[in-house]
N, C-alpha and C positions, 0 to 999 in steps of 0.2 A: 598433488593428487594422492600421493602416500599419504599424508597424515589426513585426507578428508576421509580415506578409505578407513581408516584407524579407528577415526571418532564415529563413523555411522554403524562399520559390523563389529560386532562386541562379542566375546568370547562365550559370556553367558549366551550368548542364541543357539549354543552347540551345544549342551549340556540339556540335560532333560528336566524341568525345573519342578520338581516335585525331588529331583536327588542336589537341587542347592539349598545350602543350608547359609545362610545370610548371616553373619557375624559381626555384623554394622560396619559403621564407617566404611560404607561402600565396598564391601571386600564378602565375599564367597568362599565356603570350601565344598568338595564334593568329590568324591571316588576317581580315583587318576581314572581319564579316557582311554590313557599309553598304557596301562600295567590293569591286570588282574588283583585287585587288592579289597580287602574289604572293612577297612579302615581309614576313613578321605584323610586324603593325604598332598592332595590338588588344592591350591588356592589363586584367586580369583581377586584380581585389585583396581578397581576403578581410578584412574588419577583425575586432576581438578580438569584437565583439558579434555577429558569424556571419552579418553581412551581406555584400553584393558592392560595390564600383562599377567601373566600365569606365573607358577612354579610349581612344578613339580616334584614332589621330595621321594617318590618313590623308583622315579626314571631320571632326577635331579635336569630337568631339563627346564626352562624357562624361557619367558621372549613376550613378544606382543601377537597381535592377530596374525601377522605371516607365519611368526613363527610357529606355531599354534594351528594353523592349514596345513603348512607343511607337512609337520609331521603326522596329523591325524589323518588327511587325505592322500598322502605319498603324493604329495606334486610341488612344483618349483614355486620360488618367488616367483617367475614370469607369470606361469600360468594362473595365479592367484591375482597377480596385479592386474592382470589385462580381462578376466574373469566380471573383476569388480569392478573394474572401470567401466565396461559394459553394460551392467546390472546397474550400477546405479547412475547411470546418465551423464556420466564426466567426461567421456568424449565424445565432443560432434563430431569426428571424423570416421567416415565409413572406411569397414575393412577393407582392405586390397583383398577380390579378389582372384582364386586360383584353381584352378583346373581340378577336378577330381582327381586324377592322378598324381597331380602334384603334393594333393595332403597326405597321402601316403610316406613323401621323402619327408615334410614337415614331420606328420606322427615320430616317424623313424629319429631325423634330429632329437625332437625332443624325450623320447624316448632313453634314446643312449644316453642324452647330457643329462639325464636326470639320475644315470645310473655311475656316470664318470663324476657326477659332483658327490653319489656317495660312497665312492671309491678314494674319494681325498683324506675321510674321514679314518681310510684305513692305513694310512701313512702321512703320522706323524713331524717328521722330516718335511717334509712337501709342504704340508700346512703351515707349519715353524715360518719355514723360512716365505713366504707368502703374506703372514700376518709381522713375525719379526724382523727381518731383514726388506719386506718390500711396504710393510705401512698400512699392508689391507686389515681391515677386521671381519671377524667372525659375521655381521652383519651383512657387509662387502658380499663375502662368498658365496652367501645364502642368499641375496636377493639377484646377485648376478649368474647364481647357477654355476661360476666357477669352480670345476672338477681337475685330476688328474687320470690319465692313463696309461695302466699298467701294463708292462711286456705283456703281453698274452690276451690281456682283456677281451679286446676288441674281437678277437680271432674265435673266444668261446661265446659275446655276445651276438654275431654273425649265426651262429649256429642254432640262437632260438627263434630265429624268424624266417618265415619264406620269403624271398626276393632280400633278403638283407645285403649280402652278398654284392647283388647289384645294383642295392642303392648305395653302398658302400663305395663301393668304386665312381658312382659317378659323382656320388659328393668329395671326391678327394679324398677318401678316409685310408683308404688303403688303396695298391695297386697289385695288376694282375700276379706281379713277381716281387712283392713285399706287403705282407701283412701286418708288419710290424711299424707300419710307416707313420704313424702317428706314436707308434707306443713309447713310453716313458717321458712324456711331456704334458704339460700344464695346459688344462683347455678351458676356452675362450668361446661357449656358446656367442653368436650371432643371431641377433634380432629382428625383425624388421619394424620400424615405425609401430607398425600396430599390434607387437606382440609376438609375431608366428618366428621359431628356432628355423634358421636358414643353409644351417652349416656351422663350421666350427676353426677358430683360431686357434693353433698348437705353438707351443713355446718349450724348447729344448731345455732343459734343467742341466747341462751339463755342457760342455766345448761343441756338440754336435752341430752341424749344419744343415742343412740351413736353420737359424736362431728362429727364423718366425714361417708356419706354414699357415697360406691361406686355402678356399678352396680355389679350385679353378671354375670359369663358368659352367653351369649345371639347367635342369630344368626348374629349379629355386631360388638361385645365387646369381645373381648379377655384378660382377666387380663394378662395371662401371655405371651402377646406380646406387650401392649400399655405402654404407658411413657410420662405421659403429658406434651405437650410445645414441644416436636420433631419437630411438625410441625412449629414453628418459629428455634426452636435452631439447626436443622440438620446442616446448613452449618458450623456455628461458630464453630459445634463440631468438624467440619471434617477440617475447618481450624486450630485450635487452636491446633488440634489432643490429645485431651482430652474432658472429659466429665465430669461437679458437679453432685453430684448425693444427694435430699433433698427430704424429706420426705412427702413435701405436693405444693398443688397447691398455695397458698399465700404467701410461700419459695421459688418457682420456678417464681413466678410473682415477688415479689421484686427484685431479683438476676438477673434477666432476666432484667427488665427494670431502673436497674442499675450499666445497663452494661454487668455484666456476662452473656453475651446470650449465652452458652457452659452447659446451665444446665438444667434437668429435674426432673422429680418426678414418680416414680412407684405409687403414691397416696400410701401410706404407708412405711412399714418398709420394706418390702421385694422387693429385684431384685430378679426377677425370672428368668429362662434360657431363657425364648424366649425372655424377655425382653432386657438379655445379648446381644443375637444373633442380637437383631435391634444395639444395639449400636456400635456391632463390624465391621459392616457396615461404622461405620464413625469413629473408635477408637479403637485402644484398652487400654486406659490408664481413668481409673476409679476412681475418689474422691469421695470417701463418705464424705459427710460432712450434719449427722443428727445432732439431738437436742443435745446439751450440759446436757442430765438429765442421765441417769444410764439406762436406756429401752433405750435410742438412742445410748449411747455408744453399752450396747449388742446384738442391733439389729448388727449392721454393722457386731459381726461375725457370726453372722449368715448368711451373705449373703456371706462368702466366697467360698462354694460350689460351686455355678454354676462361681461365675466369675471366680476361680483356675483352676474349670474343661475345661473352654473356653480360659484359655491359656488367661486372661488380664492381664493388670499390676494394682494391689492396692496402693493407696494412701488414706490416711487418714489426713479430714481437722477439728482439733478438736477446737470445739467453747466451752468458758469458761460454768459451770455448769448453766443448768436451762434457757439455751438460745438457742433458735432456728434462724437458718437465718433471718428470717423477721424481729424479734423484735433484733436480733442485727445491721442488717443494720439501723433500726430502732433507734436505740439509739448512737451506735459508728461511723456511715457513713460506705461508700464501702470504701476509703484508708486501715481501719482497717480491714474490713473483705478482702481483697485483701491481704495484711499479714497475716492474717490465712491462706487462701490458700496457700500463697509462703512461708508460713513454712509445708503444708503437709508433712507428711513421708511414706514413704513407709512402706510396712506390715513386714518387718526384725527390720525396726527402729525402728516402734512402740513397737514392742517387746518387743524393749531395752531399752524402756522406761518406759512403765507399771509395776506393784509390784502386790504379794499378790492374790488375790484370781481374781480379775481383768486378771491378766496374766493365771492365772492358767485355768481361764475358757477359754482367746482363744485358750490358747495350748490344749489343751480338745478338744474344735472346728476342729483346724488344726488336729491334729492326726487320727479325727475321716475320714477327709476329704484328705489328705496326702496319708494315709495308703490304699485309694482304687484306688490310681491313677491308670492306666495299666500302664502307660510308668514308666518302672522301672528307668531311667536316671533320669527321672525328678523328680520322688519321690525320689532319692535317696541328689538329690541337694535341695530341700525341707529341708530333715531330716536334712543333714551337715549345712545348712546355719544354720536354726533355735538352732541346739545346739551350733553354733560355737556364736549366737550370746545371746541366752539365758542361756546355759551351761546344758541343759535338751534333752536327745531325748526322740523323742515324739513317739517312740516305744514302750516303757516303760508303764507296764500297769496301774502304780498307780503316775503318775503326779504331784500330789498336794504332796504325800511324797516325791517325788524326790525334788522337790523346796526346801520344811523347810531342808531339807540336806546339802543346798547349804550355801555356806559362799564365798558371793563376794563383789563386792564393793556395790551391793545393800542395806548393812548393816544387819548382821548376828544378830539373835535376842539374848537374852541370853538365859541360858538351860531352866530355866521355862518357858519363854514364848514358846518356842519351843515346848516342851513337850504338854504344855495348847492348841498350836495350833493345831499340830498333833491331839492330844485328840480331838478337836473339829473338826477339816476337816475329820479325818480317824477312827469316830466313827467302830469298825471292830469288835463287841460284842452286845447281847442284852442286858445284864448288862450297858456298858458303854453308850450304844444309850439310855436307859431310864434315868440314869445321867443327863445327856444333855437335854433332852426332857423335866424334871421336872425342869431345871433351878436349880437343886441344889447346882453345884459349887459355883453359884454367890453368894451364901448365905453366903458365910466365907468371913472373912478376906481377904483372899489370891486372891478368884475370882471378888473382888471388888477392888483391886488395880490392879489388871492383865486387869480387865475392862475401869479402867482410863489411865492408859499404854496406850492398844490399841487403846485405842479413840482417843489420838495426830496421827494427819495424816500423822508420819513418816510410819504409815502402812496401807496398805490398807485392812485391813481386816474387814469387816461389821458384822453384829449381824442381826438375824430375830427381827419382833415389840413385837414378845412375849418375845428375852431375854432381848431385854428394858426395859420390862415392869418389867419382873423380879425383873433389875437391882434396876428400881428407885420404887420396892415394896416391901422392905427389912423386912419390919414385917411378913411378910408371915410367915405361921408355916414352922419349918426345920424340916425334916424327919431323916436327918444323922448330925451327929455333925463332926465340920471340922476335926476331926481324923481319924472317919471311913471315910470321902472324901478321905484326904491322901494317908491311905490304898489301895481304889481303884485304883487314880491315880497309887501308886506304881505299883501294881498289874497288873496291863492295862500297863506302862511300861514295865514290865520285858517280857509280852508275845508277846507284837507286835514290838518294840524300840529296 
């Protein structure tokens, strides 16, 4: 709808056309609109697809029709996009709407974000690293409204409005005993579907914490219905009839503008229900594709509740460890991350792919979430697929033992390790749990080669940093000598094994 908006308002229709002066080949000059000059110094170029773009050599500014609104009306990409999509009948979807009082916090949003994104312009630095180090371009910035805010900003733009103050505070912007609480971070206007600024995504520019603020719920801001970038990705999704699902706005901006426009962001880890609910609006076939680190792997099961419960389809698009969308499109191009995606698997396949303590947690997830459906049919096809495909039903109260049981082509461990694992996942004594807890086994012989075993990533089973630490702090005093350990071990076999 951008470029239909391109080819229909033409930049000649702002110009007063007794001062253009027509120089053929489809091209105009006439007195800069930006600058006092009395010399045209403005030109005006029609290209073959019935678009415009400008340049101006007296303010050296150029662009197409946004650009070009922008700066002549003082208003954002949004408010031009959504303007004309109005105007000229490009969308059938009627506005949401909202309460008289509530345009007031919208005014306000849009207001400041219009004033923080020409606040970017005034450091350099910011911008740099944004277009050079994060991949956005100047285009990026401008249509998305993306700003920064300065120590101070905020504190002196509070000061020229009445009630700012207190719409400030209840949109998250600042708090009663920190004004500065947004300041010196990269911001991230919030949209809604049809346009309206809702609040604002802040991003630390330095060690500071927390790295991403969102707001809290407000009289505008709903966390658990909004999903940033809808408002460009709605159609793609409802063409494409699926949905990327990334865990931040810088993941959803790369992916988006190249190419994947079928994708959005919950600003964090979690899809909520109402979030589900907007999307099944335009889909119901859902990729998770978070961070490649071990928090982004366990997020995604945790989002399997509300999207089981709403009856989607899961697909899972895993990016190698320690790689989030951005900085993979980033480093490997979109060809490679478009192969990520077109290896997705669905939530059965994943299954049958994951090992170890990895699987053991989603089946843990799924049972918990399985096991309340109402529709007995569908739980029941749940249950069968999952065992038919993992060899576990997840009825079964104790999961992680049923797995060490198992001997399939997953690669069956041998008895010690088996034993060692149980002992360690199915702690079922306060004897055996204080074992574990003081790192004691690691101390022999036996728990330090069983430690090098595990560590080859034929298994996926992990260690906490204290039994690392353990591991590689072997002087430690021993309390039991590896006989009496033995002992235990046996003893803990014969009762629980």
């Amino acid at each position: 709808m951008k470029q239909e908006i391109k080819k229909r308002v033409k930049i000649t229709d702002f110009i007063e056309s007794d001062g253009l002066l027509d120089i053929g080949d489809k091209k105009w000059k006439c007195l800069s609109p930006f600058s006092d000059e009395k010399t045209p110094s403005f030109f005006i170029t029609e290209l073959d697809d019935g678009t415009q773009i400008f340049y101006c050599h007296s303010t050296q500014k150029g662009g197409d029709i946004f650009s070009f609104l922008q700066e002549k009306e003082n208003k954002s990409f949004q408010e031009i996009y959504f303007k004309y999509i109005n105007e000229l009948g490009l969308s059938t979807e009627k506005p949401k709407k909202y309460k008289d009082s509530n345009f007031k916090y919208i005014q306000f949003c849009s207001d400041l974000t219009n004033e923080l994104h020409k606040q970017l312009g005034f450091y350099p630095d910011i911008k740099k690293y944004l277009i050079t180090d994060r991949g956005l371009t100047e285009d990026i910035l401008n249509e998305l409204n993306i700003g920064f805010c300065p120590k101070g900003f905020l504190n002196n733009f509070i000061k020229t409005g009445q009630d700012y103050r207190n719409y400030a505070i209840d949109l998250s912007l600042i708090k009663e005993n920190d004004w500065e609480y947004i300041g010196n971070r990269i911001i991230f206007p919030l949209y809604t579907k049809d346009g309206h600024c809702i609040g604002i995504n802040s991003r630390s520019i330095d060690d500071s914490q927390p790295k991403y603020l969102n707001p809290n719920n407000n009289p505008i801001f709903k966390k658990n219905e909004f999903l940033y970038g809808l408002n460009f990705a709605k159609n793609q999704i409802k063409e494409k009839d699926k949905v990327i699902i990334v865990e931040g706005c810088l993941d959803q901006i790369k992916l988006y503008y190249n190419g994947f426009e079928n994708v959005v962001s919950p600003l964090g880890k979690s899809l909520l229900s109402g979030q589900v609910k907007a999307i099944k609006q335009y889909t119901n076939n859902i990729i998770f594709c978070f961070d490649g680190d071990k928090a982004g792997k366990g997020a995604i099961f945790k989002n399997f509740k509300d999207v089981i419960k709403q009856d989607c389809n899961i697909f899972i698009a895993e990016l190698p460890d320690n790689e989030d969308p951005d900085s993979f499109i980033m480093t490997y191009g979109k060809l490679e991350f478009q192969k990520i995606l077109d290896n997705s698997l669905d939530i059965l396949s994943y299954l049958n792919k994951i090992h170890g303590e990895e699987l053991i947690e989603m089946l843990e997830e799924l049972s918990n979430i399985i096991n309340k459906i109402d529709d007995s049919i569908k739980k029941q096809i749940w249950i069968q697929n999952i065992k038919k495909y993992t060899g576990i039903d997840i009825r079964k109260d104790n999961i992680k033992k049923e797995y060490f049981l198992l001997e399939d082509d997953r690669g069956a461990l041998s008895y010690k390790d088996n034993l060692f694992l149980k002992l360690y996942l199915n702690a079922e004594n306060e004897e055996c749990k204080t074992l574990l807890d003081d790192n004691l086994f690691f101390d022999t012989e036996f728990g330090k080669t069983l430690y090098l075993k595990l560590s080859n990533k034929t298994y996926s089973i992990s260690f906490t940093d204290k039994e690392n630490e353990a591991i590689s702090n072997l002087i430690l005093e021993k309390k039991y000598s590896e006989e009496e350990i033995s002992k235990e071990i046996n003893r803990i076999k014969e009762q629980n094994f």
